[in-house]
C-alpha positions as CSV (number, residue, x, y, z in Angstrom):
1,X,-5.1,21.3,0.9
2,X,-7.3,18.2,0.8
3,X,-10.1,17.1,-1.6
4,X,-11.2,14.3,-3.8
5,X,-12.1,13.4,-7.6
6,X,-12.8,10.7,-10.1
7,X,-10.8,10.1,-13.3
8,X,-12.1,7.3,-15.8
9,X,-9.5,4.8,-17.1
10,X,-9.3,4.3,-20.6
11,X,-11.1,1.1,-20.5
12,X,-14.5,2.8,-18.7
13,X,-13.3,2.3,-15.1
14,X,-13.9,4.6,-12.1
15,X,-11.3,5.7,-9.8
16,X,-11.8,7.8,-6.7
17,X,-9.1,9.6,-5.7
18,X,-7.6,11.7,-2.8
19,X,-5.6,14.8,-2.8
20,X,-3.8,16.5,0.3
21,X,-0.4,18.8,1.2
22,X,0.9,21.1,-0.7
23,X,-1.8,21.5,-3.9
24,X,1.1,23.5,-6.0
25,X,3.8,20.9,-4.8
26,X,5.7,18.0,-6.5
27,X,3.2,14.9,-6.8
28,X,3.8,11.4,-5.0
29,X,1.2,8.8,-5.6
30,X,0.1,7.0,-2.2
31,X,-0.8,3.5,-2.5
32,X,-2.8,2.2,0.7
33,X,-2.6,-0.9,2.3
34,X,-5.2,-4.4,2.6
35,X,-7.5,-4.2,3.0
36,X,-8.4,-0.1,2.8
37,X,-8.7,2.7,1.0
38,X,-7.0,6.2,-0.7
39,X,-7.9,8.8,1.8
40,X,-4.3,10.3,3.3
41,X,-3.6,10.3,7.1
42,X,-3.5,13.8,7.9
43,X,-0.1,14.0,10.0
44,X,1.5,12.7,6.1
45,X,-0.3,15.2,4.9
46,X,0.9,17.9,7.3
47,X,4.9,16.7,6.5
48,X,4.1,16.6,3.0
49,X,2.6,20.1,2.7
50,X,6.1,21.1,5.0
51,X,8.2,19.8,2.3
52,X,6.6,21.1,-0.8
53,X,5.0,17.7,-1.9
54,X,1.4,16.7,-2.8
55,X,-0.4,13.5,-2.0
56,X,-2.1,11.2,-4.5
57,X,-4.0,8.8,-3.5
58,X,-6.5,6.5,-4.5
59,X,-9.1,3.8,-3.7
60,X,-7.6,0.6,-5.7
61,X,-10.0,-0.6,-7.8
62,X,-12.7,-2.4,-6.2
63,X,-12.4,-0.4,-2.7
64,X,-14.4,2.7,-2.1
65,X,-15.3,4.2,-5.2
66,X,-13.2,2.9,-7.8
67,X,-14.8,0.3,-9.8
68,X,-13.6,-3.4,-9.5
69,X,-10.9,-5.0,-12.0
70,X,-11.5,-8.3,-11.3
71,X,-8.4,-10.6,-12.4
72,X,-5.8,-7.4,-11.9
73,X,-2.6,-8.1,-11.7
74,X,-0.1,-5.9,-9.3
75,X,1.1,-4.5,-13.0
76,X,-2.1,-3.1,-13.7
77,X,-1.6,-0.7,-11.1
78,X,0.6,1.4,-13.2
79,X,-2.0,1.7,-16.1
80,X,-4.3,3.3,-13.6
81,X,-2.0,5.5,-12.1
82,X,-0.9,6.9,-15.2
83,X,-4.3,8.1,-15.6
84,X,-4.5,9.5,-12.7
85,X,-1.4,11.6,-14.1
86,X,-3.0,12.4,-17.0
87,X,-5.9,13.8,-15.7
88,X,-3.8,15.9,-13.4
89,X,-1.5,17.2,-15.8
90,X,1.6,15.3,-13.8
91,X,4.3,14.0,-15.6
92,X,7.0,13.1,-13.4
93,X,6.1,11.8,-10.0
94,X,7.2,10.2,-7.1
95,X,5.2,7.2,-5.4
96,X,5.1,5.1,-2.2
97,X,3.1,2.1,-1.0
98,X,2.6,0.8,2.4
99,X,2.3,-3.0,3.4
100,X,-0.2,-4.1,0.2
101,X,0.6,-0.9,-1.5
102,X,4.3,-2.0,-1.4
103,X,4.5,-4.3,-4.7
104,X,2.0,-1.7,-6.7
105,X,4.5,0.8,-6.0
106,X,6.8,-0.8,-7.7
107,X,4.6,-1.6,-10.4
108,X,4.7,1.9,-11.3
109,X,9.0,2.4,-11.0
110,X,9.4,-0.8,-13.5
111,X,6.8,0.1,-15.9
112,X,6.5,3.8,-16.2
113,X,9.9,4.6,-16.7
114,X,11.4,8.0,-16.4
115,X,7.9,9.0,-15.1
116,X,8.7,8.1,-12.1
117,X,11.4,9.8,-10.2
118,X,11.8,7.4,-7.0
119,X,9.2,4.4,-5.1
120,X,9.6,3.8,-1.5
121,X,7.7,0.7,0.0
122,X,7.1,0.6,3.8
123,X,6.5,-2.7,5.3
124,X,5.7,-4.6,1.5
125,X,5.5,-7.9,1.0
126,X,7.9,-9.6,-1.9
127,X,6.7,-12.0,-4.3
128,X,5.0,-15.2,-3.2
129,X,7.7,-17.0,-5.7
130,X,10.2,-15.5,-4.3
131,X,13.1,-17.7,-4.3
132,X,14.9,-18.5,-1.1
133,X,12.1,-17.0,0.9
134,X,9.6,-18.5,3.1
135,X,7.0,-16.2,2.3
136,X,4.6,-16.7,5.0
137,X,7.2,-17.9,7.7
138,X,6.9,-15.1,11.2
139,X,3.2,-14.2,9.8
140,X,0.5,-14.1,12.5
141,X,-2.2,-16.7,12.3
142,X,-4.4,-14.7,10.2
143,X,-2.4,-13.5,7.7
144,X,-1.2,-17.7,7.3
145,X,-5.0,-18.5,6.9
146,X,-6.1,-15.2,4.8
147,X,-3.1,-15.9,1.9
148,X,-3.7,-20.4,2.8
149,X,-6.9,-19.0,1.3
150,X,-5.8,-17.2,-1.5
151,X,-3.7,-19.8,-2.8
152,X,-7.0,-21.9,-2.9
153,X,-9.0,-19.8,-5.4
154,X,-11.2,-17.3,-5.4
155,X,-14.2,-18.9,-3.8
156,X,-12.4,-20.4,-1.4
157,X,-10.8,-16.6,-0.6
158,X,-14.4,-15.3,-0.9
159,X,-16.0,-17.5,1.8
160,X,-12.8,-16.7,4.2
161,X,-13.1,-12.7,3.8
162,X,-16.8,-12.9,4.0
163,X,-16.6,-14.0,7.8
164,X,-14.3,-11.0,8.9
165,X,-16.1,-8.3,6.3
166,X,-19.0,-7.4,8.8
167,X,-16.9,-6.6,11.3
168,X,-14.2,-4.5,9.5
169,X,-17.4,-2.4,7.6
170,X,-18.1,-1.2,11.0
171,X,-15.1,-1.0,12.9
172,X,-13.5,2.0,15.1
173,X,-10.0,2.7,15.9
174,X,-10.7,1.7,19.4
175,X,-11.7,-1.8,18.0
176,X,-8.5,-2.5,16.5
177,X,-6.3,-4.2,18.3
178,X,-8.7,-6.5,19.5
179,X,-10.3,-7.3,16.1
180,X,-6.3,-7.7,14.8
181,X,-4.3,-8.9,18.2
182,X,-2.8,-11.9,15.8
183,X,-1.2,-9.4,13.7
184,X,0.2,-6.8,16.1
185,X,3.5,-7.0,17.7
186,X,3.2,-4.4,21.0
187,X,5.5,-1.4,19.2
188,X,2.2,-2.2,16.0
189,X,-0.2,-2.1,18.9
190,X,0.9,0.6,20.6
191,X,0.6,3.0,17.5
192,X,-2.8,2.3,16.6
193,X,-3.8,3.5,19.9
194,X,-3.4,6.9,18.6
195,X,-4.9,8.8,15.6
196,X,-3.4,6.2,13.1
197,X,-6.2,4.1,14.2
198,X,-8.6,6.3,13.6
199,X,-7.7,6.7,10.5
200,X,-6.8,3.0,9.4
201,X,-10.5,2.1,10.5
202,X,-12.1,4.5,8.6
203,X,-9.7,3.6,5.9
204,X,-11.3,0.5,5.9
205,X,-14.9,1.4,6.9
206,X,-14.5,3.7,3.0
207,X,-12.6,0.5,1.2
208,X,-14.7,-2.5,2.0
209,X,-18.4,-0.1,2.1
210,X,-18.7,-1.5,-1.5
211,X,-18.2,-5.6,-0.4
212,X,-14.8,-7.7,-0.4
213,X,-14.0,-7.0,-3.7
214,X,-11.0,-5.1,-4.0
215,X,-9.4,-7.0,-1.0
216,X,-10.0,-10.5,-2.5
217,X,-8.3,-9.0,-5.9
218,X,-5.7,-7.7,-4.2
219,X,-5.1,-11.0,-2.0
220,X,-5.3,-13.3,-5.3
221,X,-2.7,-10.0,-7.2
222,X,0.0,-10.8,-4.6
223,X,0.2,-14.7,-4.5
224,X,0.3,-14.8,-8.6
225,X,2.7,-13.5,-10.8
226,X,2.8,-9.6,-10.3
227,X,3.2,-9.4,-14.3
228,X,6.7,-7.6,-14.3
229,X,10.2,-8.6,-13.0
230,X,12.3,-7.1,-10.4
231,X,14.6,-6.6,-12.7
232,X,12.8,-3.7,-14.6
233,X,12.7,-1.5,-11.9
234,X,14.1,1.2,-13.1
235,X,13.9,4.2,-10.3
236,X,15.5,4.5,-7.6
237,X,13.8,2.7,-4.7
238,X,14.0,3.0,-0.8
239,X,12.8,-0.3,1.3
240,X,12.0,0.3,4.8
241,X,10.9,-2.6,6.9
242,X,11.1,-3.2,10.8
243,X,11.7,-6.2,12.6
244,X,8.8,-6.0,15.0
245,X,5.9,-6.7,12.0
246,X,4.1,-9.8,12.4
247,X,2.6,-8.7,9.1
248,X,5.1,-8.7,6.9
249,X,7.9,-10.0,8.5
250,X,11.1,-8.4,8.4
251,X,12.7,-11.1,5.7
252,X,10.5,-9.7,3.2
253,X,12.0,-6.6,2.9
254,X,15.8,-8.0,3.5
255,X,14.9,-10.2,0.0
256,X,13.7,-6.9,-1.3
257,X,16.3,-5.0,-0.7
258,X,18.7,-7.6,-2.3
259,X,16.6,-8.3,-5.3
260,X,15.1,-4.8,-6.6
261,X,18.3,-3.6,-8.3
262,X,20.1,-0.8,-6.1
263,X,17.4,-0.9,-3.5
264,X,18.3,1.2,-0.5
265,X,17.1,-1.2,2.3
266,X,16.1,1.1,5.2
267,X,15.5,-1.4,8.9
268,X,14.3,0.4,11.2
269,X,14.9,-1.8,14.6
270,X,12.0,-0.4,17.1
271,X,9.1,-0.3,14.3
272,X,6.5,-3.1,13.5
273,X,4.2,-2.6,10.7
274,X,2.1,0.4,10.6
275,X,4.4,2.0,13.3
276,X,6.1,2.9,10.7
277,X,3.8,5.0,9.5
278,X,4.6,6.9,12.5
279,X,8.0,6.9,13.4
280,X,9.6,7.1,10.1
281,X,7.7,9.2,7.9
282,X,9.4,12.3,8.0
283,X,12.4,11.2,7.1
284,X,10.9,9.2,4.4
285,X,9.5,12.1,2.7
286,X,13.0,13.9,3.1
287,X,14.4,11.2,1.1
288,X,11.5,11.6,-1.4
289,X,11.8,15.5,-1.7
290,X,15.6,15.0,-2.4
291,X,14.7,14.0,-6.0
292,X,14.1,16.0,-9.0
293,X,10.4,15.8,-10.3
């Protein structure tokens, strides 16, 4: 049901990659949050294996044991995952991306076309030039310094990451709240006091074992252009965003949903953030499994 591999990208690059659910069933690429890593929380893996779907994830480059990409765009993400197909012998897939796997998720519905079959992001951010959005506006403190940084440059980003990377190397589920209070609404707090912690701090025990790399690519990906329009998204996508997130606030995924053409905006009114992850899983992988692939 579960197990793990490498593939090598045609330009030399490691990827480490996760498998779980159903190892016969229809593929869907995972794409975790920031910072983090591939490995698949096993209650998805359960649902998935339930609806005849496997999991795909991977470490992005630069976290855990894929090699860095320094200078990636979001875009780049699709080049990587189709090599991940290929290796696999997949063809058609299905993808989703949670919170800072959100815009790389779409990466792959504008730019591998018929490939893939349908994208659902859970809590992702929209582009920093987004027009008509405040982009940082409801974010808690840290996330307002962490992307203040970004904008900065890199070394600027570097020095800001490098105080919180100790920390985050070593953390337990039981740490989290505390170490992220700025960042969790209660409904957010509340679901990480279960096995979702766990496994979003050994998520980024695995991701950040290597340094910051990955997580200052990824912060200095999402405040540049993502290197594709809106406009190209081709699949069908799902947006599902709740109110409660003081991560990604809810007005991300309202401009989502009204800018990725025939987005299916999903609110879900008692979730944060990662209770998502909880709460409305299930019926997100119903939605995927409806599809053809």
């Amino acid at each position: 049901m579960a197990g793990t591999a490498s593939v090598t990208t045609p330009d030399g690059r490691t990827l480490a990659i996760h498998l779980a659910g159903d190892p016969g069933g229809r593929a869907v690429v995972v794409h975790h949050g920031t910072p983090g890593a591939g490995p698949l929380y096993r209650r998805h893996a359960e649902a998935a294996a339930a609806r005849g779907l496997r999991l795909i994830g991977y470490d992005r480059p630069g976290y855990g044991g894929s090699d860095r990409h320094r200078g990636r765009a979001v875009a780049d993400a699709a080049g990587d995952v189709a090599a991940i197909l290929d290796a696999l012998g997949v063809e058609r897939f299905a993808t989703w991306g949670a919170s800072g796997g959100g815009p790389h998720a779409l990466a792959c519905a504008a730019l591998l076309g018929e490939r893939c079959a349908v994208a659902v992001t859970v809590a992702g951010v929209a582009p920093f030039s987004a027009e008509g959005l405040d982009w940082s506006a409801g974010m808690g403190e840290d996330n307002v310094a962490e992307f203040a940084a970004a904008v900065a440059g890199e070394a600027v980003l570097g020095d800001f990451l490098a105080a919180h990377l100790p920390a985050l190397r070593e953390i337990r589920g039981a740490d989290l709240v505390g170490a992220m209070r700025s960042l969790l609404s209660e409904v957010d707090a509340q679901a990480l006091t279960d096995t979702l912690g766990d496994h979003l701090a050994a998520q980024f025990r695995l991701g950040l074992a290597p340094g910051p790399g990955g997580w200052i690519d990824d912060d200095l990906a999402f405040v540049a252009d993502w290197g594709f329009p809106l406009d190209a998204v081709a699949a069908p996508v799902q947006i599902w965003q709740g109110p409660h997130d003081l991560m990604v606030p809810e007005a991300h995924g309202r401009w989502l949903g009204a800018h990725v053409p025939g987005a299916d905006l999903r609110l879900a009114p008692q979730d944060g953030h990662v209770s998502l992850l909880e709460t409305r899983m299930p019926a997100i992988l119903d939605a995927i499994a409806r599809y053809t692939f």
